[in-house]
BADRENLUM-510989 format. One record per residue: x, z, y of N, C-alpha, C in turn; residue in three letters; residue number from 0. Coordinates in nm, 4 decimals, decimal comma. Each point is the difference from the previous one (the first is absolute). Example, Ala and Ser with C-alpha at 12.3 -4.5 7.8 and 13.67 -1.06 7.14 Angstrom:
2
{{1,3190 0,7800 -0,5690} {-0,0890 0,0000 0,1190} {0,0900 0,0000 0,1200} "ala" 0}
{{-0,0350 -0,0720 0,1050} {0,0820 0,0060 0,1190} {-0,0770 0,0730 0,1090} "ser" 1}
% end
This chain:
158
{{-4,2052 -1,6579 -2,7331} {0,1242 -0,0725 0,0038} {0,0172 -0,0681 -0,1360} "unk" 0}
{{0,0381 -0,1247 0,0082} {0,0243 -0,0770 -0,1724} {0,1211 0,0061 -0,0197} "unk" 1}
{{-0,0059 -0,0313 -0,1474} {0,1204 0,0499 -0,0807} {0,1169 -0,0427 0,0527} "unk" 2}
{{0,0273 -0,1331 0,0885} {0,0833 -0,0588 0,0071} {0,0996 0,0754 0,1255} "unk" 3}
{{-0,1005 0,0437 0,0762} {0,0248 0,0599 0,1433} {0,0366 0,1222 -0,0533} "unk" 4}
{{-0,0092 0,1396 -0,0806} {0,0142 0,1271 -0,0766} {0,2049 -0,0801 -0,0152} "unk" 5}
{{-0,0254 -0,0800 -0,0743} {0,1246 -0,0317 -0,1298} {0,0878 -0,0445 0,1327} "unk" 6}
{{-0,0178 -0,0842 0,1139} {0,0822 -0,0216 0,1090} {0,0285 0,1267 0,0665} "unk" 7}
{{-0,0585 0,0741 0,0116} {0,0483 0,1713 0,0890} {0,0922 0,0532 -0,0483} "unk" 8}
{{-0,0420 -0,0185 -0,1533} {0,0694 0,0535 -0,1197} {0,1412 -0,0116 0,0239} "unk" 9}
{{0,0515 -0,1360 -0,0303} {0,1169 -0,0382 0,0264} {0,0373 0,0520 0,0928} "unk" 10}
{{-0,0760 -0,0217 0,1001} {0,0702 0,0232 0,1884} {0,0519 0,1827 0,0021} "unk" 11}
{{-0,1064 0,0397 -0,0786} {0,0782 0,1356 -0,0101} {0,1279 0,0103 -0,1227} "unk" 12}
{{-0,0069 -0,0318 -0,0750} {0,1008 0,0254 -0,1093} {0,1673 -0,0379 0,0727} "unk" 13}
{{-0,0086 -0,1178 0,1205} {0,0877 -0,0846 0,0185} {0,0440 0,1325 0,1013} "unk" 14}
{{-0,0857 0,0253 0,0888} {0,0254 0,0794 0,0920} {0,0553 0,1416 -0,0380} "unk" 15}
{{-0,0426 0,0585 -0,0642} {0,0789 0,0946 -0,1076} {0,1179 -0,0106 -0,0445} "unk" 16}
{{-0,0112 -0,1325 -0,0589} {0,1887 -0,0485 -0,0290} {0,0868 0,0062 0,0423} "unk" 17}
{{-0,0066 0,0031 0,1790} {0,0211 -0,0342 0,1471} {0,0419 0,1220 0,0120} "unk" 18}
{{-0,0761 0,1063 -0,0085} {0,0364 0,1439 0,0136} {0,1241 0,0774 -0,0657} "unk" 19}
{{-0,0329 -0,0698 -0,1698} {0,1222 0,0909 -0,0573} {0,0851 -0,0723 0,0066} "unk" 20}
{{-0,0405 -0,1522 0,0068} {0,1852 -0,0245 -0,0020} {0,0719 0,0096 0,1262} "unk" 21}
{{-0,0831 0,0903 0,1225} {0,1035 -0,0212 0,1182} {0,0044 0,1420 0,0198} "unk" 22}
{{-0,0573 0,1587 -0,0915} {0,0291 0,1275 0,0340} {0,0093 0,0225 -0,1457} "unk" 23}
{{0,0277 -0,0103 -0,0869} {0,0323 0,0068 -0,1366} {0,1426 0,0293 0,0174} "unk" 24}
{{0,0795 0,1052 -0,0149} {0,1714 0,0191 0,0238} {0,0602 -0,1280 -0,1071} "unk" 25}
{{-0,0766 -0,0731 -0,1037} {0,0888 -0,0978 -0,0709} {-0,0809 -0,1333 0,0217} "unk" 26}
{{-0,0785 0,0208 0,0817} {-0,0874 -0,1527 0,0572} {0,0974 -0,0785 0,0465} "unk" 27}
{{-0,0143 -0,1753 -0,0313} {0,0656 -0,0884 0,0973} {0,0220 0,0230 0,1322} "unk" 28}
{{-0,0910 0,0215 0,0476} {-0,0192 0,0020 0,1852} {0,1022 0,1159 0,0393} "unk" 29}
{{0,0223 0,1301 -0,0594} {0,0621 0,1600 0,0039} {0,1303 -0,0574 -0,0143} "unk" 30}
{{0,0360 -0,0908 -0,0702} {0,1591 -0,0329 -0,0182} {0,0439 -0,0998 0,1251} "unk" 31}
{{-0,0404 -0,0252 0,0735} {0,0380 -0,1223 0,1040} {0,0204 0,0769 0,1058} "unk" 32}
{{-0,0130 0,1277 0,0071} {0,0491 0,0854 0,1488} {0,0817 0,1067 -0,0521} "unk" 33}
{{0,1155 0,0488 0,0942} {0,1055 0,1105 -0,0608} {-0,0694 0,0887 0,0525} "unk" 34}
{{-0,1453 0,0637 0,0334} {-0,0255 0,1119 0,0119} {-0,1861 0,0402 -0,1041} "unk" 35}
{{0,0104 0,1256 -0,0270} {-0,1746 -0,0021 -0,0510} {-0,0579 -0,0188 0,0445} "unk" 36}
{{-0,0725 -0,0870 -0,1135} {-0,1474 -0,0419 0,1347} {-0,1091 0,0699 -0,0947} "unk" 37}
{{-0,0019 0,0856 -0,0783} {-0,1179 0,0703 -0,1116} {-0,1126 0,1054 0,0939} "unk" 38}
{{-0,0722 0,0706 -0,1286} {-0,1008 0,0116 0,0918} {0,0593 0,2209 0,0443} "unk" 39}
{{0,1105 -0,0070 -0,0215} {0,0851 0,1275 -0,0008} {0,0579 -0,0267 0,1857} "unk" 40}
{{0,0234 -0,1224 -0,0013} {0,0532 -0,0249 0,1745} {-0,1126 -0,0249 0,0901} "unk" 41}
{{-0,1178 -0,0337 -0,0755} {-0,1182 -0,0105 0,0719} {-0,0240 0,0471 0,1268} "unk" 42}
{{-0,0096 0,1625 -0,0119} {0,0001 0,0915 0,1394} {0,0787 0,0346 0,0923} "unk" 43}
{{0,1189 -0,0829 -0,0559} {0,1230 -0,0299 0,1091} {-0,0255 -0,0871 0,0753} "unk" 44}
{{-0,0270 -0,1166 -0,0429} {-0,0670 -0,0824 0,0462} {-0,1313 -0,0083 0,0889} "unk" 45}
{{-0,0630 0,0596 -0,0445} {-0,1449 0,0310 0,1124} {0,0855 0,1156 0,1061} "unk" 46}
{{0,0931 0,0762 -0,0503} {0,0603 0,0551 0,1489} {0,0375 -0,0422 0,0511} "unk" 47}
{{0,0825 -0,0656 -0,0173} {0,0999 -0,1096 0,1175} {-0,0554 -0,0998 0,0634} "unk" 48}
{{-0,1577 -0,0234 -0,0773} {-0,0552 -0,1080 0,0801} {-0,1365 0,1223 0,1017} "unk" 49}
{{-0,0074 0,0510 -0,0131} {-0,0742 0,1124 0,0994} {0,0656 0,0670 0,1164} "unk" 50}
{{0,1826 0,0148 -0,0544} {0,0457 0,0425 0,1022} {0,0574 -0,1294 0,0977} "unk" 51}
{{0,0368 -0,0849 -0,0548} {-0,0284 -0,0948 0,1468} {-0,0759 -0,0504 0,0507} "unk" 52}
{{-0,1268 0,0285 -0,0420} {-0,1122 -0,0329 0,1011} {-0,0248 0,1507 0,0596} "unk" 53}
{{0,0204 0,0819 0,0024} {-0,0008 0,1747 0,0846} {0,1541 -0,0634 0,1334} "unk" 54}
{{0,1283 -0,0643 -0,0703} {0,0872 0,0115 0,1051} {-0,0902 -0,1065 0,0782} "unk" 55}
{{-0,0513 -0,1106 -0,0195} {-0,0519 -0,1103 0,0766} {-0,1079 0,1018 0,1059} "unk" 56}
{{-0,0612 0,0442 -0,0670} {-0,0889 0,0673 0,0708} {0,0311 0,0642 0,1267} "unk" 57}
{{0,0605 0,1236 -0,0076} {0,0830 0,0655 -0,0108} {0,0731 -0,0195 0,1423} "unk" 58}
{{0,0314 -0,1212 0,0038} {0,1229 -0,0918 0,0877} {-0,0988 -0,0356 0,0760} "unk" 59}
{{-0,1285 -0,0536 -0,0023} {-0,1038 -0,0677 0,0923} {-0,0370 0,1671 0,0691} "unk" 60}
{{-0,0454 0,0861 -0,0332} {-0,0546 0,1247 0,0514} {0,1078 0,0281 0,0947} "unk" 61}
{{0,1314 -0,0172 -0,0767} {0,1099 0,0738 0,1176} {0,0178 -0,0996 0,1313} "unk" 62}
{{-0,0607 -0,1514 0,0359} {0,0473 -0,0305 0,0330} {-0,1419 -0,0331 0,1117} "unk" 63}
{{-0,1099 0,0272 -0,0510} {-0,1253 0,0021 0,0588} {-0,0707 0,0846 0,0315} "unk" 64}
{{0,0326 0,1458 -0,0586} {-0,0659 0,1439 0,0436} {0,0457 0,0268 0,1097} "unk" 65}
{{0,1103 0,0887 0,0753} {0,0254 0,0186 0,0971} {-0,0595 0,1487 -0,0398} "unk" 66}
{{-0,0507 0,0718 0,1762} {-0,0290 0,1316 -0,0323} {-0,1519 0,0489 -0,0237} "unk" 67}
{{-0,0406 0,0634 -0,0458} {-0,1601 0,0303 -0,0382} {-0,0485 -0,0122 0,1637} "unk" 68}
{{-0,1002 -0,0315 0,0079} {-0,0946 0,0453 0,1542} {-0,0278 0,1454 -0,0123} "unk" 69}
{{0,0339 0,0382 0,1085} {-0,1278 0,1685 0,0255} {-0,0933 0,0012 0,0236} "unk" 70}
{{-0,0643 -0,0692 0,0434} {-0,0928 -0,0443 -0,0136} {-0,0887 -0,1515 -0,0334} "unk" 71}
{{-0,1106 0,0257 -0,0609} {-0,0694 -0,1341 -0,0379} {-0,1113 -0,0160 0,0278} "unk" 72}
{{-0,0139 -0,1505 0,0506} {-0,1473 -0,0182 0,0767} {-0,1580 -0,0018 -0,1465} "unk" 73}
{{0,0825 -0,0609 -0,0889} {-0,0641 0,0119 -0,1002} {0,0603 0,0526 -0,1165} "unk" 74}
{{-0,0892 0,0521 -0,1364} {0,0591 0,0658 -0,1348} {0,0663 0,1144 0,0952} "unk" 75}
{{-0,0584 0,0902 0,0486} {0,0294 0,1120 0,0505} {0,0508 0,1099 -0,0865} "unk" 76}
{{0,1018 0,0725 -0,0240} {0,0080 0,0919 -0,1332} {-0,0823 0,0876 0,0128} "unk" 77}
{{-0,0751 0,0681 -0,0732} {-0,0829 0,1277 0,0175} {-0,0085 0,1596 0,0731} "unk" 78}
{{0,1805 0,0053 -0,0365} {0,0095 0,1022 0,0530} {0,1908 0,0134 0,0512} "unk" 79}
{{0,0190 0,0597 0,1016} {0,0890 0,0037 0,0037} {0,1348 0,0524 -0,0659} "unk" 80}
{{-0,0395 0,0739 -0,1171} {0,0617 -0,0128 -0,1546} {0,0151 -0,0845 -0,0308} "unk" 81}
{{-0,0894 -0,1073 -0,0475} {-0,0057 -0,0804 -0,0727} {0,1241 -0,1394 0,0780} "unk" 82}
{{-0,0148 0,0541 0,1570} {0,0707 -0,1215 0,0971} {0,1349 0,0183 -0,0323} "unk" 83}
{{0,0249 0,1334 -0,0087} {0,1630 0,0308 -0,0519} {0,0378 -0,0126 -0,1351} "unk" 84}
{{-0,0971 -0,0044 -0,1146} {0,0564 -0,0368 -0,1316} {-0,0097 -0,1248 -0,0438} "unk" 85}
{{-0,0753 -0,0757 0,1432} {0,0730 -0,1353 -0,0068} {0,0827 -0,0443 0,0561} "unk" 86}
{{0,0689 0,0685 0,1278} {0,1280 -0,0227 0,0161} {0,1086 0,0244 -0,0308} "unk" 87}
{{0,0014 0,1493 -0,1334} {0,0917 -0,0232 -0,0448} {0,0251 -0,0542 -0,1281} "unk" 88}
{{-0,1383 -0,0405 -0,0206} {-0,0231 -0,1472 -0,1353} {0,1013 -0,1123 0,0642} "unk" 89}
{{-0,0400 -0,0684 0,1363} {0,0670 -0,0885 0,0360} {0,1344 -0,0089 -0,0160} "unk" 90}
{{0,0611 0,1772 0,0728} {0,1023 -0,0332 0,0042} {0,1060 0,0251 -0,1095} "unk" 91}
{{-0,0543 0,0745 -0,0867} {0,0621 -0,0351 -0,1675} {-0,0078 -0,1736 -0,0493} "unk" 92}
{{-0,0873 -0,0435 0,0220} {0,0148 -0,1835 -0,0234} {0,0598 -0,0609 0,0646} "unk" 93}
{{0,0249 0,0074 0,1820} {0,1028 -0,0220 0,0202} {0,1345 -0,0287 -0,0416} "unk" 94}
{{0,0411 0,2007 -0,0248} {0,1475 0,0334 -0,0146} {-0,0086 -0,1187 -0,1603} "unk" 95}
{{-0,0402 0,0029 -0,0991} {-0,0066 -0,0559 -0,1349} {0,0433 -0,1663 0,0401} "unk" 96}
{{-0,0799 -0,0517 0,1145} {0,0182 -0,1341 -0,0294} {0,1739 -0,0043 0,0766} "unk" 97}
{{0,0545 0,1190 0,0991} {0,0838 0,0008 0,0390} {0,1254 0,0004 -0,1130} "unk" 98}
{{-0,0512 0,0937 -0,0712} {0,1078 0,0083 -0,1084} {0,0431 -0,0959 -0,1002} "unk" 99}
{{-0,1386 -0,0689 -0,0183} {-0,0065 -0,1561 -0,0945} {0,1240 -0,0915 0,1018} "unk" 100}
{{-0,0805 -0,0323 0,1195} {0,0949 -0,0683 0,0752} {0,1690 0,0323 0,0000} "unk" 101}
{{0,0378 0,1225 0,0184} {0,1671 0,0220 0,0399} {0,0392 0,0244 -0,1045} "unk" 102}
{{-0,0518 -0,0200 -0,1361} {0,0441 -0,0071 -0,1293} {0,0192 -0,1287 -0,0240} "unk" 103}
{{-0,1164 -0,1132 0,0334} {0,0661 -0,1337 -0,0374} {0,1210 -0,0254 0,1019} "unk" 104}
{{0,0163 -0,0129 0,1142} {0,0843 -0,0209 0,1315} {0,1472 0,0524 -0,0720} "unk" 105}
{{-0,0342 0,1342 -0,1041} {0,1656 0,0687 -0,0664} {0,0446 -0,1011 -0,0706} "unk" 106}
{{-0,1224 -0,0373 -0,0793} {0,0179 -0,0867 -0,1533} {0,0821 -0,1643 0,0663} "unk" 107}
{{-0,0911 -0,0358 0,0694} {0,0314 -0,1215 0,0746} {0,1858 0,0389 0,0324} "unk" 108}
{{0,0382 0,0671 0,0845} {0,0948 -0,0103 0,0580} {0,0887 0,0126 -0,1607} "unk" 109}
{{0,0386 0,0926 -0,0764} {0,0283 -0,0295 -0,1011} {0,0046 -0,1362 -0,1199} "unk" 110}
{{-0,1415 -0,0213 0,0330} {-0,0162 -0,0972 -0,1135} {0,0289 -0,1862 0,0482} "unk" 111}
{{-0,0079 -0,0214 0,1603} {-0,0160 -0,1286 0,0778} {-0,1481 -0,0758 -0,0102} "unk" 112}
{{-0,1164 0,1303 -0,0741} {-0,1198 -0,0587 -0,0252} {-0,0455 -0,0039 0,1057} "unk" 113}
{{-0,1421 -0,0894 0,0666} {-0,0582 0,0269 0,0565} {-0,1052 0,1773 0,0050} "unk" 114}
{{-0,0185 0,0723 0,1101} {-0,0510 0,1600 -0,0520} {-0,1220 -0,0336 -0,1187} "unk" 115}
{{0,0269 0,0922 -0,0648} {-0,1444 -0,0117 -0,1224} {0,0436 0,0826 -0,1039} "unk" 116}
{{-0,0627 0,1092 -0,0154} {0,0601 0,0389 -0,1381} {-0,0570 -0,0211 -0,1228} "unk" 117}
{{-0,1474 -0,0418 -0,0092} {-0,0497 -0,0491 -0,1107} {0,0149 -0,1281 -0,0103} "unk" 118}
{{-0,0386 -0,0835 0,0871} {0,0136 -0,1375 -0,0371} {0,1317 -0,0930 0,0912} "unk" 119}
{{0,0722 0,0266 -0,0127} {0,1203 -0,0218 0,0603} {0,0610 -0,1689 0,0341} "unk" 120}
{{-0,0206 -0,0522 0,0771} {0,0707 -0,1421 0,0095} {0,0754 -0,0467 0,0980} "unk" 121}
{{0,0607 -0,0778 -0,0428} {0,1356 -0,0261 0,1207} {-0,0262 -0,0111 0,1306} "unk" 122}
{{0,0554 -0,0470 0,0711} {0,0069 -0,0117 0,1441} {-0,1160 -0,1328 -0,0003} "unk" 123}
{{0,0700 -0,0922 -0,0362} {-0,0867 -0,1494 0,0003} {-0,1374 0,0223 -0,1015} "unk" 124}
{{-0,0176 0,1075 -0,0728} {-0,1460 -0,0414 -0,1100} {0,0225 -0,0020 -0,1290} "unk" 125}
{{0,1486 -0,0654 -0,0376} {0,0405 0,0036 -0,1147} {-0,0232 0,0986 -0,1006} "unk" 126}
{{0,0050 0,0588 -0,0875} {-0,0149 0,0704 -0,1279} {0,1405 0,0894 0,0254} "unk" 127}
{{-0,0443 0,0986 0,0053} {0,1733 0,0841 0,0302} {0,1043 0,0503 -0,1741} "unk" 128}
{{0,1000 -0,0862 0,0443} {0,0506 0,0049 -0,1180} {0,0672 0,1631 -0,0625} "unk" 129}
{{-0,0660 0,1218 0,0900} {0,0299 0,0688 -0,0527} {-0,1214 0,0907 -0,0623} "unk" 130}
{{-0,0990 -0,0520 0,0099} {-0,0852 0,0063 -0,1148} {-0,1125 0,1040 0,0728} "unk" 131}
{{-0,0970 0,0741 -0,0342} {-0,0617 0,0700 0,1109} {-0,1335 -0,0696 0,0001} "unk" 132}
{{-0,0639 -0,1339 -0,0479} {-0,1061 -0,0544 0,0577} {-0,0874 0,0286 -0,0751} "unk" 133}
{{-0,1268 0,0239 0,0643} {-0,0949 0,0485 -0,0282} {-0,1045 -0,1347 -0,0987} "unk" 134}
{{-0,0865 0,0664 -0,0658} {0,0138 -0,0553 -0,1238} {-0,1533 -0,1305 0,0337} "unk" 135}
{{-0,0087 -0,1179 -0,0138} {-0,0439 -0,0933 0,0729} {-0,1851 -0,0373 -0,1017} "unk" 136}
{{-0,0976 -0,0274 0,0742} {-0,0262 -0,0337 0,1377} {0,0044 0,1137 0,0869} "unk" 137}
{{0,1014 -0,0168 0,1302} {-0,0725 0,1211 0,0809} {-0,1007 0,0403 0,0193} "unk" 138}
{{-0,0462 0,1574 -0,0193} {-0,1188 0,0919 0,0374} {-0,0521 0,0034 0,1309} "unk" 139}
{{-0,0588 0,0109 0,0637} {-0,0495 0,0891 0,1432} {-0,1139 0,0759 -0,0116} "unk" 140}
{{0,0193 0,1403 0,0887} {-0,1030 0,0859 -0,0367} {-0,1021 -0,0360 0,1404} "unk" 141}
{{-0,0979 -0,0239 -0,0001} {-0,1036 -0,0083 0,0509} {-0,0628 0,0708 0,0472} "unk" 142}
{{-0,0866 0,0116 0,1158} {-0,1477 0,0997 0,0186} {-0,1668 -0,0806 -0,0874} "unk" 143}
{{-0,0353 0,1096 -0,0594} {-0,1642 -0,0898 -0,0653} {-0,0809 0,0924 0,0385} "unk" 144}
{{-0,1403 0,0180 0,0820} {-0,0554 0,0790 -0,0501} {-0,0431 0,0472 -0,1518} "unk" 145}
{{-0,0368 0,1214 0,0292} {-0,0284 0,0612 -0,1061} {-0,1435 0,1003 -0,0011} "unk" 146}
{{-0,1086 -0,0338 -0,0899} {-0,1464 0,0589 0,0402} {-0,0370 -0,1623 0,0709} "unk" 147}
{{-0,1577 0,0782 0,0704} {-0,0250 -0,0724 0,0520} {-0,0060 0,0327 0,1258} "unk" 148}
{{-0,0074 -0,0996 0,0879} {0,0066 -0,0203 0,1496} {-0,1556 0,0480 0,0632} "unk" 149}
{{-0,0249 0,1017 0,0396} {-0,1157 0,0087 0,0497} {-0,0958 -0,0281 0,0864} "unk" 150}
{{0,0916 -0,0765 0,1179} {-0,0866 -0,1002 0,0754} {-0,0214 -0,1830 -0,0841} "unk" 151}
{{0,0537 0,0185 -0,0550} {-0,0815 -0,1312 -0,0900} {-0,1209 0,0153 -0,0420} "unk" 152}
{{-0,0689 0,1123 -0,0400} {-0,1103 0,0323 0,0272} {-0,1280 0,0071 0,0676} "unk" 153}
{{0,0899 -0,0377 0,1257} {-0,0498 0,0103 0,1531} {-0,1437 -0,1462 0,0052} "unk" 154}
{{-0,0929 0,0297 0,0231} {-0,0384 -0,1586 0,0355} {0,0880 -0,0388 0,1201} "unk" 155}
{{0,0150 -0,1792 0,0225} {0,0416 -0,0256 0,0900} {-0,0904 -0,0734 0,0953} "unk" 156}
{{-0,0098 0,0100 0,1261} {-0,1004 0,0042 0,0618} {-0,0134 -0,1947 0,0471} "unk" 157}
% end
């Protein structure tokens, strides 16, 4: 890499750094333009509130797409019939949870005139709910990825 390209990074990091403290620095420019902390002490408030409304999002799709376990399955058979019951009452602990997420926002809502949500909360129309509650932006979503590898990828394909 030549000198010129080193001394351009250079900058690009120094600038970017700048960027950092003056917007989580408690006496940074950027820290004074909002009436709440934004340092790196609120940090993990922050990664909570943005984790827990992607769990209620979640959460809200499971309750509204699970329904009841099968007793049986044509495929992913459980092993044993132990194992069939400590996943049904896996299920139905996730259930009751997303139940409870739900009739907790539905309380909040009727109280508050929000649309239901208790982490990320917004009006009826979309708006930003002016009683504050919103979850901290870009919205999260938790995903499925595998994880390992896939063992029929392995597979020749014929």
């Amino acid at each position: 890499m030549d000198s010129a390209t080193i001394l351009k990074l250079s900058a690009r990091g120094a600038a970017a750094a700048q960027l950092l403290v003056d917007r989580f620095h408690p006496r940074g420019p950027a820290a004074r333009l909002v009436d709440f902390p934004m340092d790196w002490d609120n940090h993990p408030w922050v990664r909570y509130r943005t984790l827990m409304a992607a769990v209620e999002r979640l959460l809200s799709g499971i309750l509204r797409g699970a329904g009841d376990l099968p007793e049986s399955l044509s495929s992913y058979r459980w092993p044993s019939e132990a194992a069939a019951e400590r996943a049904a009452k896996a299920h139905s602990a996730l259930m009751e949870l997303a139940e409870a997420f739900e009739k907790a926002a539905h309380a909040q809502a009727s109280a508050t005139g929000d649309a239901p949500s208790l982490f990320d909360r917004l009006t009826p129309n979309g708006a930003r709910s002016p009683h504050g509650g919103n979850s901290p932006r870009p919205k999260m979503g938790l995903t499925l990825q595998p994880i390992g590898r896939d063992p029929a990828r392995s597979l020749p394909y014929p």
